[in-house]
C-alpha positions in Angstrom: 26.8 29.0 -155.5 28.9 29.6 -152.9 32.2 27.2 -152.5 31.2 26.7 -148.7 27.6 25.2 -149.3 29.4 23.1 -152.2 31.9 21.9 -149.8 29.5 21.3 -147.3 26.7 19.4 -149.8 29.9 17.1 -150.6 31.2 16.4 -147.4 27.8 15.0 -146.1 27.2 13.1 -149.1 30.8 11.4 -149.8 30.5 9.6 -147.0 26.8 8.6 -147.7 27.4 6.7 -151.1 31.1 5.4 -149.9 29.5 3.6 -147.4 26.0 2.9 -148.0 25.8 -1.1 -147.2 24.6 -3.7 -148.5 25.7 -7.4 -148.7 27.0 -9.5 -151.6 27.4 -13.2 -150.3 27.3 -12.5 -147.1 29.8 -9.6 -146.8 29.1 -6.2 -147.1 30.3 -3.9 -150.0 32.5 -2.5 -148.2 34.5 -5.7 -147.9 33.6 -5.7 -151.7 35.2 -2.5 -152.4 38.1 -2.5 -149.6 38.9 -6.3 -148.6 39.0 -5.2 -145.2 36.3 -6.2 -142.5 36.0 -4.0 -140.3 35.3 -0.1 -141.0 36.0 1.6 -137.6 38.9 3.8 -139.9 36.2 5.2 -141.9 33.6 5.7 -139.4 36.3 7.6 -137.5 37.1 9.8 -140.6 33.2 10.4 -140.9 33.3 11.6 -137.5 36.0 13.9 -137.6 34.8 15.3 -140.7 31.3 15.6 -138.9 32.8 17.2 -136.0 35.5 19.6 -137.9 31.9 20.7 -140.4 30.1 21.3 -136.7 32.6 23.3 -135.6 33.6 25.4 -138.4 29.5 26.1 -139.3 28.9 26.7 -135.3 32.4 28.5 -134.8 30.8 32.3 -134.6 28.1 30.9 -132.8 30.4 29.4 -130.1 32.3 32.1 -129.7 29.7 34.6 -130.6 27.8 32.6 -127.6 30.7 32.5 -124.7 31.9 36.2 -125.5 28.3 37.6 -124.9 28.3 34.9 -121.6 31.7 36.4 -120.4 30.4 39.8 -120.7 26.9 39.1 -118.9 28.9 37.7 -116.2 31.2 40.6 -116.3 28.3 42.9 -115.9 27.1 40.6 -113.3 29.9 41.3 -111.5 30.5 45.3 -111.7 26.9 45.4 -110.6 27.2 43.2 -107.6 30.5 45.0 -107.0 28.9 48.2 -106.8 25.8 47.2 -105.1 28.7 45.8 -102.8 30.3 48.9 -102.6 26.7 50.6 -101.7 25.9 48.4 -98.5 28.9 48.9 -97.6 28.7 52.5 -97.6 25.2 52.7 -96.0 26.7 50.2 -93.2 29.0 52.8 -92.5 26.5 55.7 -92.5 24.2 53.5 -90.4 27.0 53.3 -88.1 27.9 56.5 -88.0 24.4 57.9 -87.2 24.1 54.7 -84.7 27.4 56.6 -82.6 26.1 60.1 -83.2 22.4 58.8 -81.8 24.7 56.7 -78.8 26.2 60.2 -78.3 23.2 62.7 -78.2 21.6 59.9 -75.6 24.1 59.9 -73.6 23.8 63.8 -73.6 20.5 63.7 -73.1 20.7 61.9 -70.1 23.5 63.5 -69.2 21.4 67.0 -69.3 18.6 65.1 -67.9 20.4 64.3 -64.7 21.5 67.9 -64.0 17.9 69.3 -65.0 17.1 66.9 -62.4 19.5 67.7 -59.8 18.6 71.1 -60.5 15.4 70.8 -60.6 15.7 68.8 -56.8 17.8 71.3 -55.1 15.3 74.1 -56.1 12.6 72.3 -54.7 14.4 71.1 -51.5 15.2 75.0 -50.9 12.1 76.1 -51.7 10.5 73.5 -49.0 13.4 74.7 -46.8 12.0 78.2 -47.4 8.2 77.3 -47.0 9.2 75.3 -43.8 11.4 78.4 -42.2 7.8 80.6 -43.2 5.5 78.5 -41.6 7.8 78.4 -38.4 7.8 81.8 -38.6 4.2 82.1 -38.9 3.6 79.4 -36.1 6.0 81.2 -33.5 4.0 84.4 -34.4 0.6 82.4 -34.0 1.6 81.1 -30.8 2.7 84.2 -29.5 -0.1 86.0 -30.8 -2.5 83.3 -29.0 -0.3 83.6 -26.5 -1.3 87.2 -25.9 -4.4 86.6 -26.3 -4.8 84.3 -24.0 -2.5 86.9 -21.1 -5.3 89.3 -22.1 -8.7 87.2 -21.9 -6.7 85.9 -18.7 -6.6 89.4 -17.2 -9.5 90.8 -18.6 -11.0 88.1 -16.4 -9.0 88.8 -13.4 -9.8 92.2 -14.1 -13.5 92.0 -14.3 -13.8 89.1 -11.5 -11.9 91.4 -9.1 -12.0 94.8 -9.8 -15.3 97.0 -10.1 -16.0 100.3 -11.7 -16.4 101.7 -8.5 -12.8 100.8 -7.9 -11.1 103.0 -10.1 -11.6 106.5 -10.5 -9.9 108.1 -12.9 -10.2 111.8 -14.0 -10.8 113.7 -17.0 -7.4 114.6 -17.3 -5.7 111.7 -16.6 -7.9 110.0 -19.6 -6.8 112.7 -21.5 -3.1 111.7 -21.0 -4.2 108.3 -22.1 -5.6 109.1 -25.2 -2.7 111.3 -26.2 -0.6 108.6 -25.5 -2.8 106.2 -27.5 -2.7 108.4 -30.3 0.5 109.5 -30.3 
């Protein structure tokens, strides 16, 4: 067998028949065997026998236990660190694409004004240009109907006052007109 089980078996078992009680008139058998009352001393021993056993049979375990827990938390921490590092990183993408957007806009508006003050000015001198047309086209209007008007006006005269028999006119004269007409 192996000289740890063997000193394990007889460090649980020692103990076990040292101090088993019983009473013999009224003491125990320890007061038998010792003299002495009171066996705080050897329950103390038992105990740091127990606890020095515990710890050398749970020793790998212990530290087996708080190495593996010092390295979860250490990966624990690289991964919060570099999901850390991550948001920060997007924050400042976000940001940078948030003053590139704030730029463009501004742009954009910017343009947009212009287009529109363009866009204004070539309408106002295109109105400016219709209006200058149709005061053009009302001035010739009103001096067409104005001749109109001289003519009907004297064609009435004309016709009110004067009679074919009035005017004679001969062939050769109406020749004259006619060239003049067509020339």
């Amino acid at each position: 067998m192996n000289k740890r089980y063997i000193f394990i078996a007889v460090s649980f078992l020692l103990p076990m028949i040292l101090l088993a009680s019983g009473t013999e008139g009224g003491h125990s058998k320890y007061y038998a065997m010792t003299g002495y009352e009171s066996d705080f001393w050897p329950r103390v021993f038992n105990f740091t026998v127990f606890a020095v056993l515990l710890v050398y049979l749970t020793k790998n375990l212990i530290i087996n236990f708080f190495k593996d827990r010092k390295a979860g938390i250490s990966k624990q921490l690289t991964e919060i660190e570099a999901r850390l590092q991550a948001a920060k990183e997007a924050k400042k993408e976000a940001e940078a694409k948030f003053k590139e957007s704030q730029k463009k806009a501004k742009e954009i508006v910017a343009d947009a004004k212009k287009e529109a003050m363009l866009l204004s000015d070539n309408i106002m001198s295109q109105n400016l240009s219709d209006l200058e047309y149709l005061e053009k086209q009302y001035a010739e209007k009103q001096s067409l109907e104005s001749r109109k008007k001289s003519k009907e006006t004297i064609g009435e005269i004309l016709s009110e006052n004067i009679t074919s028999g009035d005017i004679q006119i001969d062939e050769k004269k109406v020749i004259d007109i006619l060239k003049g007409k067509v020339a």
